[in-house]
ChimeraX commands (.cxc) that place a marker at each C-alpha (Angstrom):
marker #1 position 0.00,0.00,0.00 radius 0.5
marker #1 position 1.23,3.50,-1.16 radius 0.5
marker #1 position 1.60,6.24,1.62 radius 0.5
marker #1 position 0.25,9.23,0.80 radius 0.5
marker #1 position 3.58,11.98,0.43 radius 0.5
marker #1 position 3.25,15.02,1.16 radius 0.5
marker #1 position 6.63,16.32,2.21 radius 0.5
marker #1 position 6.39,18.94,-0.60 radius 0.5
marker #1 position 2.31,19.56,-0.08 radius 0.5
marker #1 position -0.82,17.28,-1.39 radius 0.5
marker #1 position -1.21,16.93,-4.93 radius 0.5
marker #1 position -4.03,15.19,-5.56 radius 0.5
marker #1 position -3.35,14.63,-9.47 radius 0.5
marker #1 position -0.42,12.36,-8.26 radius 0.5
marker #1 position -3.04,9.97,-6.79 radius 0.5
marker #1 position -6.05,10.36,-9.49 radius 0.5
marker #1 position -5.24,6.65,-10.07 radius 0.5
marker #1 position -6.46,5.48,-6.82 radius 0.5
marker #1 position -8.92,8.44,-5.43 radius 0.5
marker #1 position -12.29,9.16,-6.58 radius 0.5
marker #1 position -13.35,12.23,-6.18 radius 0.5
marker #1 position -16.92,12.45,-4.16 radius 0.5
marker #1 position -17.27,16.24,-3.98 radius 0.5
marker #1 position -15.47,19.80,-4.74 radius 0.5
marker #1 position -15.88,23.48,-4.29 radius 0.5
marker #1 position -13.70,26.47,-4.75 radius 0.5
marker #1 position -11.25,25.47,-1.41 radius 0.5
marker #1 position -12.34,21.82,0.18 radius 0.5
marker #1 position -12.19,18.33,-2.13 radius 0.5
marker #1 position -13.82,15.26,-0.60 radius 0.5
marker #1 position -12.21,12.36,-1.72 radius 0.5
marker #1 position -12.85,8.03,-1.45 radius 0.5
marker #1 position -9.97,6.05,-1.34 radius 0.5
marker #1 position -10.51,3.51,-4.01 radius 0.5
marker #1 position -10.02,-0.50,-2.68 radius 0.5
marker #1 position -7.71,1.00,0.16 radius 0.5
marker #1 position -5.66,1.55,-2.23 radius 0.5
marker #1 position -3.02,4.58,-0.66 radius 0.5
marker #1 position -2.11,4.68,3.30 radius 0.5
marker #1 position -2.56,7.54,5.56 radius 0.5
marker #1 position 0.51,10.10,5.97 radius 0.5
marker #1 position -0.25,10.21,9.48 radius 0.5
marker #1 position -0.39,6.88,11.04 radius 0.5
marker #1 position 0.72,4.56,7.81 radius 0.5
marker #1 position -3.12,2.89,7.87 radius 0.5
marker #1 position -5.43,2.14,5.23 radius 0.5
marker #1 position -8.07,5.00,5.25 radius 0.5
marker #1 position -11.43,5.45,4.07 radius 0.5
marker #1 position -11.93,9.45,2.59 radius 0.5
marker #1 position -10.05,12.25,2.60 radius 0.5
marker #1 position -10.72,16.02,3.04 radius 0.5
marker #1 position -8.11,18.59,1.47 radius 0.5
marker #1 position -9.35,21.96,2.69 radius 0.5
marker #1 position -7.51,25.06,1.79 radius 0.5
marker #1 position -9.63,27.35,3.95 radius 0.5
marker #1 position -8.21,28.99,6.87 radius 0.5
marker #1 position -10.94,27.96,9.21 radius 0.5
marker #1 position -12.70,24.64,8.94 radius 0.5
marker #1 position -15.58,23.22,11.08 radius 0.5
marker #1 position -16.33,19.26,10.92 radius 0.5
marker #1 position -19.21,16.98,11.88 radius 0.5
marker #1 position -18.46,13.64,13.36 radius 0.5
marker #1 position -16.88,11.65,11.22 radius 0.5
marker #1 position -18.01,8.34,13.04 radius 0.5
marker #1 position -14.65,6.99,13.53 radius 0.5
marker #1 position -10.92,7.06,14.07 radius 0.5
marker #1 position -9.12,10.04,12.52 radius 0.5
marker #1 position -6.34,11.68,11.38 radius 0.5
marker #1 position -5.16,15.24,10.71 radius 0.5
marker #1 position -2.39,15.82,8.84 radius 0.5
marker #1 position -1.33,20.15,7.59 radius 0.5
marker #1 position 0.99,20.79,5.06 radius 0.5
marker #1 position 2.22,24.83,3.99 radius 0.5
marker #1 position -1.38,24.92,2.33 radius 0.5
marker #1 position -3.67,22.76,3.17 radius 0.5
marker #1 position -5.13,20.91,6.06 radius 0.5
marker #1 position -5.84,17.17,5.33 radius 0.5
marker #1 position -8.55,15.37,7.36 radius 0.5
marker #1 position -8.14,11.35,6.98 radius 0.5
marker #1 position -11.10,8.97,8.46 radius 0.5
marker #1 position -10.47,5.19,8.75 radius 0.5
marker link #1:1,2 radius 0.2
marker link #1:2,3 radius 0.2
marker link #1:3,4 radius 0.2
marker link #1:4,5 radius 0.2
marker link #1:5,6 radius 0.2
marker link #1:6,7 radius 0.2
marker link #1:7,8 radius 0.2
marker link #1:8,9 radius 0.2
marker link #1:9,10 radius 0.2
marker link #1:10,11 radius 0.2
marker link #1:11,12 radius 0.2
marker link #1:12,13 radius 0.2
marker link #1:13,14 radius 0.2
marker link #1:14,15 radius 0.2
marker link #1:15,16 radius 0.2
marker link #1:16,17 radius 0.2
marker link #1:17,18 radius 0.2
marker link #1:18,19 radius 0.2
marker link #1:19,20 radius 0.2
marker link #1:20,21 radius 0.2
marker link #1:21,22 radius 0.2
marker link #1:22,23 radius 0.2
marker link #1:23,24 radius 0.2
marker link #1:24,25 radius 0.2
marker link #1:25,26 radius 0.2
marker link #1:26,27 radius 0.2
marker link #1:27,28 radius 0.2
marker link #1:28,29 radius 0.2
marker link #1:29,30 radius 0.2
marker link #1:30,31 radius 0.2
marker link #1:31,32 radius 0.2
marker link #1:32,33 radius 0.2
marker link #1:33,34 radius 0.2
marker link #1:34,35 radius 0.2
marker link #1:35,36 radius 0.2
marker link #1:36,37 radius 0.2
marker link #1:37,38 radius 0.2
marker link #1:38,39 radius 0.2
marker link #1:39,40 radius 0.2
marker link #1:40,41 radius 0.2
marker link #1:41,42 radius 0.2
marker link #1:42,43 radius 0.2
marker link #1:43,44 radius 0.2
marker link #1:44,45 radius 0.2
marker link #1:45,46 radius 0.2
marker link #1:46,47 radius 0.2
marker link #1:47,48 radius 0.2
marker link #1:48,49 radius 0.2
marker link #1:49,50 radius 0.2
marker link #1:50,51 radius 0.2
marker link #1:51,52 radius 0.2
marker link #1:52,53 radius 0.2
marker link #1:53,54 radius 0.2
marker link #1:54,55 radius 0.2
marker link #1:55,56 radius 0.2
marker link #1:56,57 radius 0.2
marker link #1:57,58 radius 0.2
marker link #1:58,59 radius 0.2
marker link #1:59,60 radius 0.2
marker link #1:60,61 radius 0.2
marker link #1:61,62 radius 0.2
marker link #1:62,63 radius 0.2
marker link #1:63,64 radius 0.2
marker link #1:64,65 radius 0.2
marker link #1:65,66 radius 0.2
marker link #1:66,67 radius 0.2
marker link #1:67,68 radius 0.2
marker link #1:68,69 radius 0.2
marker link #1:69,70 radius 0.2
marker link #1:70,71 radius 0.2
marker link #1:71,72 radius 0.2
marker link #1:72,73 radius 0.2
marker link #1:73,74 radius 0.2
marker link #1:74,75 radius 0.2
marker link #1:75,76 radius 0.2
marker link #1:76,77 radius 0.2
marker link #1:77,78 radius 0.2
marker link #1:78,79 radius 0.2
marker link #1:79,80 radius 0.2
marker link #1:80,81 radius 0.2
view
């Protein structure tokens, strides 16, 4: 299983293969990790979706389960398993 990098930022184009995107607006994606196939940055575990905000303030539901944040110089990454 592929770890998600992002020592140099996200780039979600890099992972196209193995994402499908669920929904998008101007500054958030929302994001299904196809058959498990990539592994979270922040623990090394298989997740389930994956939030890339690029907002400055973000406010989240419950996600139902275990997760993981992750920021990079841009974006904050939310990771649910």
């Amino acid at each position: 299983m592929e770890r998600l990098d992002i020592s140099d930022g996200f780039d979600v184009h890099e992972y196209r293969h193995g994402l499908k995107l669920l929904q998008e607006d101007r500054e958030t994606m929302h994001l299904e990790n196809r058959s498990g196939k990539f592994a979270c940055p922040a623990c090394g575990k298989e997740f389930d979706r994956l939030l890339v905000s690029e907002k400055r303030t973000n406010t989240f539901g419950n996600p139902g389960g275990p997760f993981c944040v992750v920021r990079t110089a841009d974006q904050l990454l939310l990771l649910t398993h």
